[in-house]
RODO-2510 file (C-alpha; in nm, 4 decimals, decimal comma):
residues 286
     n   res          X          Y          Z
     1     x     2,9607    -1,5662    -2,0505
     2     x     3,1835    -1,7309    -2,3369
     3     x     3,1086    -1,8746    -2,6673
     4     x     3,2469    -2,2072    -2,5251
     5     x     3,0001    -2,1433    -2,1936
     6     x     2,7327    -2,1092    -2,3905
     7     x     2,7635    -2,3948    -2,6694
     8     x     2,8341    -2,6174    -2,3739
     9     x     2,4592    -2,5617    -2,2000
    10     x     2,3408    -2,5603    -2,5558
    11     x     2,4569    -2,9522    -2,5432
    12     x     2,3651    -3,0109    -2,2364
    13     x     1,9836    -2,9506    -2,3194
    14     x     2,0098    -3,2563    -2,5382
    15     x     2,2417    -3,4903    -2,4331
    16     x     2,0605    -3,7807    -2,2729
    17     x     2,1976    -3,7208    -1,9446
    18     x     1,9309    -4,0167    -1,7612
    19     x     2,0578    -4,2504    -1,9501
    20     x     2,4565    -4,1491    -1,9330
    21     x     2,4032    -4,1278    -1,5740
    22     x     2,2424    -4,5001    -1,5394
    23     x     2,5267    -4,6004    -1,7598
    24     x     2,8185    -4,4447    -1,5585
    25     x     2,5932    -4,5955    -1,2149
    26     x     2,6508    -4,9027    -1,3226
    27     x     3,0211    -4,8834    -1,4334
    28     x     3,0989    -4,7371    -1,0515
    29     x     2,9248    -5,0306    -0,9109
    30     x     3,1337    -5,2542    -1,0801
    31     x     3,3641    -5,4622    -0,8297
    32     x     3,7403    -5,4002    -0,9259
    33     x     4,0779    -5,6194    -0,8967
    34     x     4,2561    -5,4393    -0,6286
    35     x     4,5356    -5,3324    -0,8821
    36     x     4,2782    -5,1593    -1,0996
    37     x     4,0894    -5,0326    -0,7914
    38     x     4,4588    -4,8758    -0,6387
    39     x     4,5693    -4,6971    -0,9228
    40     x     4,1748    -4,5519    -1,0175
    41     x     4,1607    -4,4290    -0,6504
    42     x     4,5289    -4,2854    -0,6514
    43     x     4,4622    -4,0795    -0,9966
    44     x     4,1238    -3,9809    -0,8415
    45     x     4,3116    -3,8473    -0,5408
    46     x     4,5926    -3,6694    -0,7099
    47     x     4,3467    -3,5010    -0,9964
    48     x     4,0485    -3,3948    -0,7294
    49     x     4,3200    -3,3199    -0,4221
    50     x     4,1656    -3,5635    -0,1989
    51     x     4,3015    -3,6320     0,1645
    52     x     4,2471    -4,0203     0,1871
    53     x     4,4340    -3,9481     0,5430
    54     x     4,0643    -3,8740     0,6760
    55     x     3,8862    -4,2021     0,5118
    56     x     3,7836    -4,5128     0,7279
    57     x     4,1153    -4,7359     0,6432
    58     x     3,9737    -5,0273     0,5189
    59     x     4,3414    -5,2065     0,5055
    60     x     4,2320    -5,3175     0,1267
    61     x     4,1220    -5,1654    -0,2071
    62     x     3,7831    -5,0696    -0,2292
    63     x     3,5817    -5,2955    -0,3916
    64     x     3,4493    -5,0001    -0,6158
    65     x     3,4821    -4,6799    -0,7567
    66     x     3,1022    -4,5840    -0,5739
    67     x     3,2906    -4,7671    -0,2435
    68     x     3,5175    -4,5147    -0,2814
    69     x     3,3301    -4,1936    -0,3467
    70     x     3,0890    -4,3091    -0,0568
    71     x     3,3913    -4,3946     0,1848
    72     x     3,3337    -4,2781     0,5977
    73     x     3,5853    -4,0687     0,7879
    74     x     3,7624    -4,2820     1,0068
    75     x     3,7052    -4,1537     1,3978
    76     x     3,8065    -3,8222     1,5386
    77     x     3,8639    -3,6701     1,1573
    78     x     3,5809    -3,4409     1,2186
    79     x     3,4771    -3,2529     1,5548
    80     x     3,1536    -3,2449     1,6439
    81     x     3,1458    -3,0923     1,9992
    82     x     3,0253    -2,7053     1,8393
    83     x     2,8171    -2,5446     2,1444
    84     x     2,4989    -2,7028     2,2679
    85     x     2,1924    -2,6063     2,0726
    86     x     2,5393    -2,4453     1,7933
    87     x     2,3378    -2,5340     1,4215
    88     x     2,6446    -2,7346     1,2230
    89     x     2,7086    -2,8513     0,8747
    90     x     2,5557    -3,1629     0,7428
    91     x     2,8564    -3,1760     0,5090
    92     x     3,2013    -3,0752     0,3679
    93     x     3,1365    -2,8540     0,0699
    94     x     3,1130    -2,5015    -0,0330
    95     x     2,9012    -2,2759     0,1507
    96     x     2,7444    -2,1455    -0,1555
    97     x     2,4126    -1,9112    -0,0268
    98     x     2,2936    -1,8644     0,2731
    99     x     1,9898    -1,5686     0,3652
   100     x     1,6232    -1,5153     0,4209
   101     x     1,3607    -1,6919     0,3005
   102     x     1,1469    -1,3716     0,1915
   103     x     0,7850    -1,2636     0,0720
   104     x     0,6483    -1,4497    -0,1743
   105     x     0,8769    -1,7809    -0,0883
   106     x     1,1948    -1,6146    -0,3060
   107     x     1,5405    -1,6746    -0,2039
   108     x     1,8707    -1,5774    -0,3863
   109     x     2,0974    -1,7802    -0,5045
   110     x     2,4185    -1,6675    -0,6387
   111     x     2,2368    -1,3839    -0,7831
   112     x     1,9569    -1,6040    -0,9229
   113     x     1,6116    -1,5945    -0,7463
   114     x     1,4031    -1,8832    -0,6858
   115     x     1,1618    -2,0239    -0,5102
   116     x     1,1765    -2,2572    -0,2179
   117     x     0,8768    -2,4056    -0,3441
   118     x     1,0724    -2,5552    -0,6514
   119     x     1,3080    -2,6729    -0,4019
   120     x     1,1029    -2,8597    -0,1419
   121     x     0,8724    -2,9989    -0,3801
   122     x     0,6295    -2,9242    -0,6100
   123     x     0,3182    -3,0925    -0,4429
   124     x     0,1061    -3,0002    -0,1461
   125     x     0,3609    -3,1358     0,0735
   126     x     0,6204    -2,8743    -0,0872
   127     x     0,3351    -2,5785    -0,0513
   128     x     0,2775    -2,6268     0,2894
   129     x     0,6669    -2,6499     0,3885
   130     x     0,7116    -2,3404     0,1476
   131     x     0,4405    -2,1637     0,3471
   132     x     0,5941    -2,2780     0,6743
   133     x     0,9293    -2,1407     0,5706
   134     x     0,8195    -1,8004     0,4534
   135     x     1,0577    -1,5817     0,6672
   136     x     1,2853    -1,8203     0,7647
   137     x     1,5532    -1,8937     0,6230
   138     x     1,8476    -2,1218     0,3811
   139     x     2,1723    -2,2348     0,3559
   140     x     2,3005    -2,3983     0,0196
   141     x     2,6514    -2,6499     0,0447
   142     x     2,7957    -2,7600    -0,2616
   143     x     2,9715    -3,0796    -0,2624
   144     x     3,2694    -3,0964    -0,4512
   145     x     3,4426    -3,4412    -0,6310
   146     x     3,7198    -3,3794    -0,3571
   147     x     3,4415    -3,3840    -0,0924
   148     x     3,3329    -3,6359     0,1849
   149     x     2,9780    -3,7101     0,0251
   150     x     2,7439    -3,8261     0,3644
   151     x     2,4797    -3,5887     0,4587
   152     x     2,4553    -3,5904     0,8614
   153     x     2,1604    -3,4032     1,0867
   154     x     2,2672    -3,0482     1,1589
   155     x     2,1133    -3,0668     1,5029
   156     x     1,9698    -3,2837     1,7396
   157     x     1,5976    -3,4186     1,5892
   158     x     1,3691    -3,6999     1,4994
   159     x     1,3357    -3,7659     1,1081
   160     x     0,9782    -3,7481     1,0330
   161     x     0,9158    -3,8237     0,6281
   162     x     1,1543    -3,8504     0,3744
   163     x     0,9484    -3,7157     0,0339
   164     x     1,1423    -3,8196    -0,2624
   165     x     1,0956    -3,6313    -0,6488
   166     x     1,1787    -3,7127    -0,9653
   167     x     1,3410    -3,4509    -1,1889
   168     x     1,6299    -3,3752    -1,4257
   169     x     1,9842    -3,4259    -1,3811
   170     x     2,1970    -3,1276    -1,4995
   171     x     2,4834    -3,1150    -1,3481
   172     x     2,5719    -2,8962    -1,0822
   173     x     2,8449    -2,6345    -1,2036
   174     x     2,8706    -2,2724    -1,3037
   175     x     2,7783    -2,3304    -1,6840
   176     x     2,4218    -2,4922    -1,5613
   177     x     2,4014    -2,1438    -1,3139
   178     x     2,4486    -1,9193    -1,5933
   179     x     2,2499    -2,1118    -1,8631
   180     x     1,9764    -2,3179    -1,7020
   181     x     1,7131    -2,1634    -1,4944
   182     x     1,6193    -2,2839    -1,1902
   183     x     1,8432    -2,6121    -1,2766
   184     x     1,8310    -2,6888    -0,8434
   185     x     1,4892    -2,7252    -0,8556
   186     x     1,4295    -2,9185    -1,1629
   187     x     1,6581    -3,1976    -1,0784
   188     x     1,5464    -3,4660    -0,8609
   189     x     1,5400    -3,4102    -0,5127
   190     x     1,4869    -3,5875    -0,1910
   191     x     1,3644    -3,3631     0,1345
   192     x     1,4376    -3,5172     0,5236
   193     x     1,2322    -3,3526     0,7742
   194     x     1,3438    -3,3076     1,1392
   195     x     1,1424    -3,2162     1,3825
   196     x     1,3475    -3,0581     1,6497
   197     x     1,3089    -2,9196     2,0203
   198     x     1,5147    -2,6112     1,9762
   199     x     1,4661    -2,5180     1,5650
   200     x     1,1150    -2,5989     1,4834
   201     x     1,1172    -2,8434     1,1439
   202     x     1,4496    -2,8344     0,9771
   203     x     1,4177    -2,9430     0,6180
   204     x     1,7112    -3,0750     0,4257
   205     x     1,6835    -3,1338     0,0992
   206     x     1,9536    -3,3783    -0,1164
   207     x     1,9692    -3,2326    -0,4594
   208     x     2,1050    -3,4470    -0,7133
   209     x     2,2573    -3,3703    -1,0576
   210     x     2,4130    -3,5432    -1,4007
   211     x     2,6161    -3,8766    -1,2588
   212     x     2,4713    -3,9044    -0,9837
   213     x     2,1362    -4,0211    -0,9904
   214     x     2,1318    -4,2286    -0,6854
   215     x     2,0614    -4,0609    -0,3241
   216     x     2,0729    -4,3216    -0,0129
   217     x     1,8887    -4,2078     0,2997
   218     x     1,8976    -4,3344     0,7045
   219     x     1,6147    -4,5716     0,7715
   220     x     1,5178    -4,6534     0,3717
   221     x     1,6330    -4,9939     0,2692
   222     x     1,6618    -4,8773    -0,0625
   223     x     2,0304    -4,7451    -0,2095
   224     x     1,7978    -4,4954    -0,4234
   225     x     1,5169    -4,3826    -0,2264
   226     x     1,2015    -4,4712    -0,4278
   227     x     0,9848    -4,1858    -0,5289
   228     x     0,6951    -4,0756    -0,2600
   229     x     0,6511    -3,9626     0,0508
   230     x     0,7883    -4,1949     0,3100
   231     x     0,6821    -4,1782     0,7109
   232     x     0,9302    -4,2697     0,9499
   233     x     0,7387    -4,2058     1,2113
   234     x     1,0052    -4,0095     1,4249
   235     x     1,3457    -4,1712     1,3930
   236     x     1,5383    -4,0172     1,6774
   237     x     1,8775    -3,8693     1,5432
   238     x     2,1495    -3,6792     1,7160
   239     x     2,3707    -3,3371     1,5914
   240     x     2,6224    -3,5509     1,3488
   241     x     2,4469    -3,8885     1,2683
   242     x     2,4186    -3,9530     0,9450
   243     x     2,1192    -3,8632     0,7422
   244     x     2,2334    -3,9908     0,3456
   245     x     2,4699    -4,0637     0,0859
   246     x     2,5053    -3,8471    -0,2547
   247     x     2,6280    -4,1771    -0,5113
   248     x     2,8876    -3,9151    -0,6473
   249     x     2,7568    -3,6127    -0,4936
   250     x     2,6085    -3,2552    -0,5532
   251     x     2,4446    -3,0466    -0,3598
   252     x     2,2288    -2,9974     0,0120
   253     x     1,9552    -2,7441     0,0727
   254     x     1,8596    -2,6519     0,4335
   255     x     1,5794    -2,4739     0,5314
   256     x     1,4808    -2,3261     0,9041
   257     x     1,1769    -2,1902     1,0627
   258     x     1,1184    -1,7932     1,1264
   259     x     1,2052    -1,7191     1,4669
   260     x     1,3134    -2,1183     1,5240
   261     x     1,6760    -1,9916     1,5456
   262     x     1,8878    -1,6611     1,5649
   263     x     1,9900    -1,5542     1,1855
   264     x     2,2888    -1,7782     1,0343
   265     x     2,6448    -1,6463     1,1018
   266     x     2,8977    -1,8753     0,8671
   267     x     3,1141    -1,6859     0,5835
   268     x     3,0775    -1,8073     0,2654
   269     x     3,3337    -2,0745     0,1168
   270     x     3,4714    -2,4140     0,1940
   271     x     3,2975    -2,5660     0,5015
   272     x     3,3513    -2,9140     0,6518
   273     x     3,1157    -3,1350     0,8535
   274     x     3,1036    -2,9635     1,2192
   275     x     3,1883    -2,6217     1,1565
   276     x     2,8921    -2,3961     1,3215
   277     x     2,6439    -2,2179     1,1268
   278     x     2,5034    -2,0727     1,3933
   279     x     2,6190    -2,0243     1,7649
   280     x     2,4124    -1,9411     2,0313
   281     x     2,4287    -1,6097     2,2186
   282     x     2,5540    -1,6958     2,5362
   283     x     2,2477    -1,6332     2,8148
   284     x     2,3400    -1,3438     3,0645
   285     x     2,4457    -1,3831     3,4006
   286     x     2,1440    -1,2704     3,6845
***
């Protein structure tokens, strides 16, 4: 920790990051002269090393700077044929933490504890999926500015309730780690449920942080999903569709049943849409 560190989370406590946020929303939503749009993408690129190779050509400018951040992959940039019944990632990202779910509903996180509780929800609907969880386990992606920000279904599923929370918005770095506790589950949230033939209920929560305040989910009208618990009533999804959109990104949370699937087997570190978390054994020949 650094005196710099450390005066830095001291201003973050005050600043009023709700209303900086709404005010940067609407500056990203503004539509932009392709010459301005051009050159704000092309220093974007060059400062956050992204690879607009992989984006959706569009043949013109985007028409924003939250066009841009929320841009698709144009077709065949990611491959999603991993193993049948092969757990993937939802996202490119950082695979931060990844473990057991243990007694008491605790789960580490880069060292801190917390509890998955705080990160599924703090209402009866976030008890009962804590309880449910106990012994399972979690996997934590961070997604960087550089990133691809849609959220897609790590498996094969139907999405069952979308339960969306209010909350702060620190942002999601190493100075809110160090000097904000439990910062992940005190900023807003929203948690997709899959129900799923070969992994029990998969949660995945969308965790959202300073700047980017607005968190767009499949079958929600909505480009910020309101607050509430919202029944889908079983929207039938397959490994790779897409699930949401971070509005200038931050962070997903996934949660698995006990004994739903075989412990996760990723290394920790950059991870792209696709890549396995978890491969099935392959079955043994009679």
């Amino acid at each position: 920790m650094t005196a710099a560190t450390y005066a830095f989370a001291q201003l973050l406590r005050v600043l009023p990051r709700t209303r900086i946020t709404r005010a940067v929303g609407k500056l990203v939503d503004l539509e932009l002269p392709p010459i301005v749009s051009k050159a704000a993408v092309g220093v974007y690129s060059r400062a956050y090393r992204v690879d607009l190779g992989e984006a959706e050509p569009l043949g013109l400018a985007y028409r924003s700077f939250d066009a841009f951040f929320t841009r698709r992959l144009r077709d065949g940039a990611r491959h999603l044929d991993a193993p049948a019944g092969a757990l993937i990632s939802p996202s490119d990202g950082r695979l931060d933490s990844f473990g057991p779910v243990e007694r008491d509903g605790l789960l580490t996180i880069k060292g801190r504890d917390y509890r998955a509780r705080d990160l599924l929800g703090d209402d009866r609907d976030g008890d009962e999926q804590a309880a449910r969880y106990l012994g399972g386990q979690f996997a934590i992606i961070y997604l960087s500015p550089r990133d691809y920000h849609r959220v897609h279904t790590p498996c094969d599923g139907a999405l069952t309730a979308v339960r969306s929370y209010p909350g702060e918005l620190f942002p999601v770095n190493g100075v809110s780690e160090q000097h904000i506790p439990n910062f992940l589950g005190r900023n807003r949230r929203v948690a997709l449920e899959l129900a799923t033939k070969d992994h029990g209920l998969v949660t995945v929560v969308m965790v959202a942080a300073m700047i980017v305040g607005r968190i767009s989910v499949t079958g929600i009208s909505e480009r910020d999903v309101p607050f509430g618990r919202h029944e889908l009533g079983g929207l039938p999804l397959s490994r790779g569709d897409e699930l949401g959109i971070f509005h200038l990104g931050s962070t997903a949370v996934l949660f698995f049943e006990p004994g739903a699937t075989a412990p996760l087997s990723p290394r920790l570190g950059s991870i792209r849409l696709g890549d396995p978390l978890r491969v099935p054994e392959p079955r043994s020949q009679a």
